[in-house]
Backbone as a printed PyTorch tensor [residue, N CA C, xyz], in Angstrom:
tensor([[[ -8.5450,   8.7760,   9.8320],
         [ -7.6550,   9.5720,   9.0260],
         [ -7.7850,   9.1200,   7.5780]],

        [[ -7.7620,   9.6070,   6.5950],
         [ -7.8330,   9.7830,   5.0340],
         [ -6.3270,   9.5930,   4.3510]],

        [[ -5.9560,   8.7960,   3.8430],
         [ -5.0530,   8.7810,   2.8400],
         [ -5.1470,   8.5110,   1.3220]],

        [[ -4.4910,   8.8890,   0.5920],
         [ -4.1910,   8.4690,  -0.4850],
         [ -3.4230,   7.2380,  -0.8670]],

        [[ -3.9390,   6.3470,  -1.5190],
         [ -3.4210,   4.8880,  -1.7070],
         [ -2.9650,   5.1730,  -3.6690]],

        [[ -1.9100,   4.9580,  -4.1270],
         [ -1.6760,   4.6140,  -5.4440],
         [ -0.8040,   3.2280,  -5.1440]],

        [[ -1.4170,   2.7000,  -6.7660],
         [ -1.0270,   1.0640,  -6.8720],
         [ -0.1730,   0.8620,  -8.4930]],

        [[  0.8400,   0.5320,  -8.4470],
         [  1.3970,   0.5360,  -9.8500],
         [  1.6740,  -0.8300, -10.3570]],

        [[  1.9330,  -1.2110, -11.8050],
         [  2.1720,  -2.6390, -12.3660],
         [  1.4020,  -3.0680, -11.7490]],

        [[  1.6630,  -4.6320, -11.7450],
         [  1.1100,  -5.8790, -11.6380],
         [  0.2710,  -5.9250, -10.1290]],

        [[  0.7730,  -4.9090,  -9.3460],
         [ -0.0850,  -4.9510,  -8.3860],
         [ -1.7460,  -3.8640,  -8.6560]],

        [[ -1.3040,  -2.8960,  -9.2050],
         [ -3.0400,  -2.3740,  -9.9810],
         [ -3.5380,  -3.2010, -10.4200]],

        [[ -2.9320,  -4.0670, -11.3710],
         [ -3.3970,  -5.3570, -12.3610],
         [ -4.4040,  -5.6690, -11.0770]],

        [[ -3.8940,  -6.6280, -10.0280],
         [ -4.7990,  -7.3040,  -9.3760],
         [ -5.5680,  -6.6760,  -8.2360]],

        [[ -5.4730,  -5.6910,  -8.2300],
         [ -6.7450,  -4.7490,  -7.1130],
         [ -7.1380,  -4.2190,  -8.2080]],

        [[ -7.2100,  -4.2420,  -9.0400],
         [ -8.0160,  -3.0320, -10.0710],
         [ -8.5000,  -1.7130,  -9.7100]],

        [[ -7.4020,  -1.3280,  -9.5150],
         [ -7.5540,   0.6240,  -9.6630],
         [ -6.3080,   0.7260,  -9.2450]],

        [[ -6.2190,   2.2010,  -9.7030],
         [ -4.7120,   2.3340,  -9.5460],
         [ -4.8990,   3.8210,  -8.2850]],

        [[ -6.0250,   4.1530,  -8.2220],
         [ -5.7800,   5.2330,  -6.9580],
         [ -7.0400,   5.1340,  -6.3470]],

        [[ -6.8840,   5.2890,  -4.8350],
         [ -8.4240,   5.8710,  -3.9520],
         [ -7.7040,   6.5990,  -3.2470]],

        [[ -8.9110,   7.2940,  -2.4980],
         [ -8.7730,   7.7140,  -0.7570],
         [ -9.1650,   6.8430,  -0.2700]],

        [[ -8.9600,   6.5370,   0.6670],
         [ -9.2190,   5.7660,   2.1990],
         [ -9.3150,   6.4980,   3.1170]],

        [[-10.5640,   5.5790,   4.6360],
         [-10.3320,   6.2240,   5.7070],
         [ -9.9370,   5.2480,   6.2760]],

        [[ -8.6330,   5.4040,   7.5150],
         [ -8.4320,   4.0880,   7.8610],
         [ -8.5380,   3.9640,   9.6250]],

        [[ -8.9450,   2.7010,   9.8470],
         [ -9.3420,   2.6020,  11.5130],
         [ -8.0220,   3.4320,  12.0640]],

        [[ -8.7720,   3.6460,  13.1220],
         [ -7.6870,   4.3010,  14.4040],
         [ -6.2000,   3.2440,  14.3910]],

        [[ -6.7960,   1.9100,  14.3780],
         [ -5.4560,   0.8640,  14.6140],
         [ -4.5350,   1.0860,  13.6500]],

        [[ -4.4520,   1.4120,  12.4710],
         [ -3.8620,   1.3150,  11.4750],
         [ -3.0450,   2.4250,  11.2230]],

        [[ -1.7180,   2.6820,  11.7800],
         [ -1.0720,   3.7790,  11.9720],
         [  0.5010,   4.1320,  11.0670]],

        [[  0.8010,   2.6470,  10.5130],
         [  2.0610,   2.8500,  10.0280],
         [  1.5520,   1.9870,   8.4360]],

        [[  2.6270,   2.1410,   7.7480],
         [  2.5010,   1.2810,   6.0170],
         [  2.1380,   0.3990,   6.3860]],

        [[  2.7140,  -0.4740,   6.6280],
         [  2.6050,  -2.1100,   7.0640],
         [  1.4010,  -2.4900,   7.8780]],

        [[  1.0270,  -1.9120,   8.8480],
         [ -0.2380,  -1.7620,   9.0900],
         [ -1.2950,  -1.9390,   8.2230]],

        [[ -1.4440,  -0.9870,   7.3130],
         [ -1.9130,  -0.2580,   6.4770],
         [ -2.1990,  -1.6880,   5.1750]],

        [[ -1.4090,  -1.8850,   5.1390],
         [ -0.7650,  -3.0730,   3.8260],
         [ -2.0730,  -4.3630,   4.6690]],

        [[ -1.5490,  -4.7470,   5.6070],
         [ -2.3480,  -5.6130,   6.6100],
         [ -3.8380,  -5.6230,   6.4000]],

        [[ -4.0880,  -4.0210,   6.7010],
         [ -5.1540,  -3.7870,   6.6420],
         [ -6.1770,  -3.9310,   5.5310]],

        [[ -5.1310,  -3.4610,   4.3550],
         [ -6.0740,  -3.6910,   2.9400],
         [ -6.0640,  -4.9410,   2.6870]],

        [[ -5.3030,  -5.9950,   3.1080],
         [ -5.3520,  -7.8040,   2.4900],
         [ -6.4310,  -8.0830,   3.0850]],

        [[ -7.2960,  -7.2520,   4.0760],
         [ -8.4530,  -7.8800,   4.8130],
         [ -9.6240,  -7.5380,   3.5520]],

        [[ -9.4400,  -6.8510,   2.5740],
         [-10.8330,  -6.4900,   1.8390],
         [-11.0780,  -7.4370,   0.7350]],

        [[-10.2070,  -9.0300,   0.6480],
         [-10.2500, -10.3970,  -0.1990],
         [ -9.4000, -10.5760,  -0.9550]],

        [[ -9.3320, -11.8620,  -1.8370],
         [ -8.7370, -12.2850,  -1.9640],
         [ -7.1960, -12.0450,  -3.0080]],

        [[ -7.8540, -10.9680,  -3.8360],
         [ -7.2850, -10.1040,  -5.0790],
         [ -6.4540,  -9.5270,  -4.0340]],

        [[ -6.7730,  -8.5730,  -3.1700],
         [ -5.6940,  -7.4660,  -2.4290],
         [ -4.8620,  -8.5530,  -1.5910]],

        [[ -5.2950,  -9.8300,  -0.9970],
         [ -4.6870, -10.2310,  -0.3230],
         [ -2.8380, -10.8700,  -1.4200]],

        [[ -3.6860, -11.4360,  -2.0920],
         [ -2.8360, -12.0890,  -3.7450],
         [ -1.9130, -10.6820,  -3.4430]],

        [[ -2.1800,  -9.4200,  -3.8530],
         [ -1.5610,  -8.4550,  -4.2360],
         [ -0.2740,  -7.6530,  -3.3780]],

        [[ -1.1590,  -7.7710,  -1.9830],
         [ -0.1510,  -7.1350,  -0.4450],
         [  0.5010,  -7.9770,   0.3010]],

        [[  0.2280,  -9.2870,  -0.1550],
         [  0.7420, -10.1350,   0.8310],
         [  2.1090, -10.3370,   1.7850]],

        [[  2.3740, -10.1390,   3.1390],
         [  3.5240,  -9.9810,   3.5190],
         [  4.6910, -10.3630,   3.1590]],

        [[  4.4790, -11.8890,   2.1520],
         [  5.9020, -12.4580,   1.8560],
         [  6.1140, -12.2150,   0.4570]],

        [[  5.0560, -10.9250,   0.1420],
         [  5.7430, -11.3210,  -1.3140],
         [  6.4840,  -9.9280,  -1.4280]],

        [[  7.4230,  -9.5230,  -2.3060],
         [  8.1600,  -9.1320,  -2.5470],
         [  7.5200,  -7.6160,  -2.8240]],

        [[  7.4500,  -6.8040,  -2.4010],
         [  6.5980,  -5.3790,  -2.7250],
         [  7.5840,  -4.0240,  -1.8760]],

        [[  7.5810,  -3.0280,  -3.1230],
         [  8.2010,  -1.3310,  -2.4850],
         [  6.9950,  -0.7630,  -2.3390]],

        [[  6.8160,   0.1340,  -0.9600],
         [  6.0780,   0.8560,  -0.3380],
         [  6.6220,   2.3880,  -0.3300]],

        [[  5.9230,   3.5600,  -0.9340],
         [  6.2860,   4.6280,  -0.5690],
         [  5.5310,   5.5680,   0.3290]],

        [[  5.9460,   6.1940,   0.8950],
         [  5.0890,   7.2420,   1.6850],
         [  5.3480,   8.6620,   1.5370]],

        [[  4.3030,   9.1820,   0.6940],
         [  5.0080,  10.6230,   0.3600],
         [  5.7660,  10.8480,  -0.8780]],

        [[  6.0880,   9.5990,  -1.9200],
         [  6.7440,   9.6660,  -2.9750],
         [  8.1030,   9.1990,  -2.3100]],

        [[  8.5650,   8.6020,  -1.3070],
         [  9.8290,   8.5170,  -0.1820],
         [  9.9660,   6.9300,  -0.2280]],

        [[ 10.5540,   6.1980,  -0.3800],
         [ 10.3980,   4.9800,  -0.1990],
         [ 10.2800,   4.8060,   1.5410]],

        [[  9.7230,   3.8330,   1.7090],
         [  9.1380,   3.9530,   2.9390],
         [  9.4180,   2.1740,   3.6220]],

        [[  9.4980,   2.2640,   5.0430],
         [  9.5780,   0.9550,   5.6370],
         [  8.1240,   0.5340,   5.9700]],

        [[  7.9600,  -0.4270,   6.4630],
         [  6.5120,  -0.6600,   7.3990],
         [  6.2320,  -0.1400,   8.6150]],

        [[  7.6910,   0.4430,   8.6630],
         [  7.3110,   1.0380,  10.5690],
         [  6.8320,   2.8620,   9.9730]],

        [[  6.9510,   2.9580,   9.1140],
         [  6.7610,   4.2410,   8.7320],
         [  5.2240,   4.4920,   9.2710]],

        [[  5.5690,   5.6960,  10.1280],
         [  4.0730,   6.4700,  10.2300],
         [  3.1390,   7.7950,   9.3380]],

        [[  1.7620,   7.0310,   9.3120],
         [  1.0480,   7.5730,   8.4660],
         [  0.9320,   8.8760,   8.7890]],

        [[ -0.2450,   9.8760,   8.2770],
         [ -0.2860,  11.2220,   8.5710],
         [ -1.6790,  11.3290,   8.1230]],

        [[ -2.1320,  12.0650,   8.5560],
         [ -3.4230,  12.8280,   7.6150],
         [ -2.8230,  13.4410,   6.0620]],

        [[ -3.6540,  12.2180,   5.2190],
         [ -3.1840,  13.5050,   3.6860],
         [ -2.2260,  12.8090,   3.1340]],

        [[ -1.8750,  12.1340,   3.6030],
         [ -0.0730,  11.2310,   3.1530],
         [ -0.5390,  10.2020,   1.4430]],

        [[  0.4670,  10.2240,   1.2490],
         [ -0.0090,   9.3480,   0.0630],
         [  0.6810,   8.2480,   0.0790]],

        [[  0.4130,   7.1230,  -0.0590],
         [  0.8080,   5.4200,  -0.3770],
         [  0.7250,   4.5970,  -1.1440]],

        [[  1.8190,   4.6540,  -1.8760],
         [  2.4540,   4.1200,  -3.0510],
         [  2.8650,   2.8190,  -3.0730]],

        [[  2.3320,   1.2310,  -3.5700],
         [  2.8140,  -0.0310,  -3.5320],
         [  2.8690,   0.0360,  -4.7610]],

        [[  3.7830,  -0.7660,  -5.0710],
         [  4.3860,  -1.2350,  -6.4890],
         [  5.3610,  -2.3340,  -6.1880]],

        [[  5.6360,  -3.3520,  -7.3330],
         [  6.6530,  -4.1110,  -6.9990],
         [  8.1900,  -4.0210,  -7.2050]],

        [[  9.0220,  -4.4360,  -7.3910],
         [ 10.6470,  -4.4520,  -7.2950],
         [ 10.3850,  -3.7090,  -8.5610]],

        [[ 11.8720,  -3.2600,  -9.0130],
         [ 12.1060,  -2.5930, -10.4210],
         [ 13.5200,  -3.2480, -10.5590]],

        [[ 13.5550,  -3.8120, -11.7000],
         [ 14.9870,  -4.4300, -12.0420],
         [ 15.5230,  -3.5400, -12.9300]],

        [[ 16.7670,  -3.8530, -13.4090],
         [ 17.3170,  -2.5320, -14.4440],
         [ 18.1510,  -3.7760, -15.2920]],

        [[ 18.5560,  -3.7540, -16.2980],
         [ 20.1510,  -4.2780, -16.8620],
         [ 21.2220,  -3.1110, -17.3700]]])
C-alpha cells in the first residue's frame, strides 16, 4: 500500500525532506507501526521517530494514535509537540 508521509520542524530537520510516498510492507498497518517501520531506514530517522521521544502523529490531517489504521492514499503527518504562551 502507498502512503503519503509529511515531516514538519525539527523532525524534517533530521530526515531531510519534508514529503514522500511510500510503499509499505504488508506488516505495517497502523501509525505506530509505520513510525517503527521508518526508524529501520538509520540512524537520522531513528534520532527523529524514536518511540520515547515526544512526537504528534496525524492521519489524514486528524491527529492520530498509533493504533490508528492506515489506508491506501492516507497521508502521515509527524511533527513534534506545539507549545503556545
Amino acid at each position: 500500500m502507498e502512503v503519503e508521509l509529511r515531516f514538519f520542524a525539527s523532525v524534517r530537520e533530521q530526515v531531510a525532506t519534508a514529503h514522500e510516498r511510500v510503499t509499505v510492507p504488508e506488516h505495517v498497518g497502523t501509525v505506530g507501526e509505520l513510525r517503527e517501520w521508518l526508524c529501520e531506514r538509520g540512524d537520522n530517522w531513528r534520532a527523529a521517530l524514536a518511540g520515547n521521544r515526544a512526537l504528534r502523529m496525524a492521519l489524514d490531517q486528524a491527529v492520530a494514535t498509533p493504533t490508528a489504521r492506515l489506508h491506501a492514499g492516507c497521508e502521515v503527518a509527524f511533527f513534534p509537540p506545539v507549545t503556545g504562551g
